[in-house]
N, C-alpha and C positions, 0 to 999 in steps of 0.2 A: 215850688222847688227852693225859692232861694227862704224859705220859712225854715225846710228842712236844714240846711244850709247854717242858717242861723245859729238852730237848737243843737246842730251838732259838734258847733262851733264854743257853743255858751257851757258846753256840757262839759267839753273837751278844755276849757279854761278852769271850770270849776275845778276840775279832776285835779290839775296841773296845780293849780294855786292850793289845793288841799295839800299835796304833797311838799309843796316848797314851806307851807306851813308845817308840818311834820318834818320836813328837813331841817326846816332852819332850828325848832325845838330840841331836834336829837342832837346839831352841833353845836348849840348854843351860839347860833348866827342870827341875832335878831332883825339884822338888814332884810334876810332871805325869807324869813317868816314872815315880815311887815309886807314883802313885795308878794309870798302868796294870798293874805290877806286880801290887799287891794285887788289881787287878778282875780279870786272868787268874787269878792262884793260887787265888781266891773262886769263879770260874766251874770251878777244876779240885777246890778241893773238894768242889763241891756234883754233881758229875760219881759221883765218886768216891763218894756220897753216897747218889745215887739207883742207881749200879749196885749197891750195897751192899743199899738196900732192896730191890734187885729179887731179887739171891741167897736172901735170906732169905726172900720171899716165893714162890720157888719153892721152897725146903727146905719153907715148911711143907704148901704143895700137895700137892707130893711126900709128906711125911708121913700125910696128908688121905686122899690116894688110898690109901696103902697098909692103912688103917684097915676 
């Protein structure tokens, strides 16, 4: 659940941070487009982050089982 949780979280920033980047373009607000910038990148490392724990956490299942 709380994977779910994550993904919907990380998706939900990406969205956010794409539009503040299309905001800040259309008013010519370079602040607001730098800060949707970093909230996509943020939302794509922590992506990247949790698929990472998830590899790992099945290598050591996997491991577990073979025992």
């Amino acid at each position: 659940m709380a994977e779910l949780k994550s993904k919907i979280k990380n998706t939900k920033d990406k969205i956010a941070g794409k539009a503040k980047v299309a905001f800040g373009k259309a008013t010519g607000n370079e602040e607001t487009e730098l800060k949707g910038k970093i909230q996509s990148k943020k939302a794509d490392v922590k992506e990247t982050l949790d698929d990472t724990k998830e590899k790992i956490a099945k290598k050591i299942n996997d491991m577990d089982k073979d025992k």
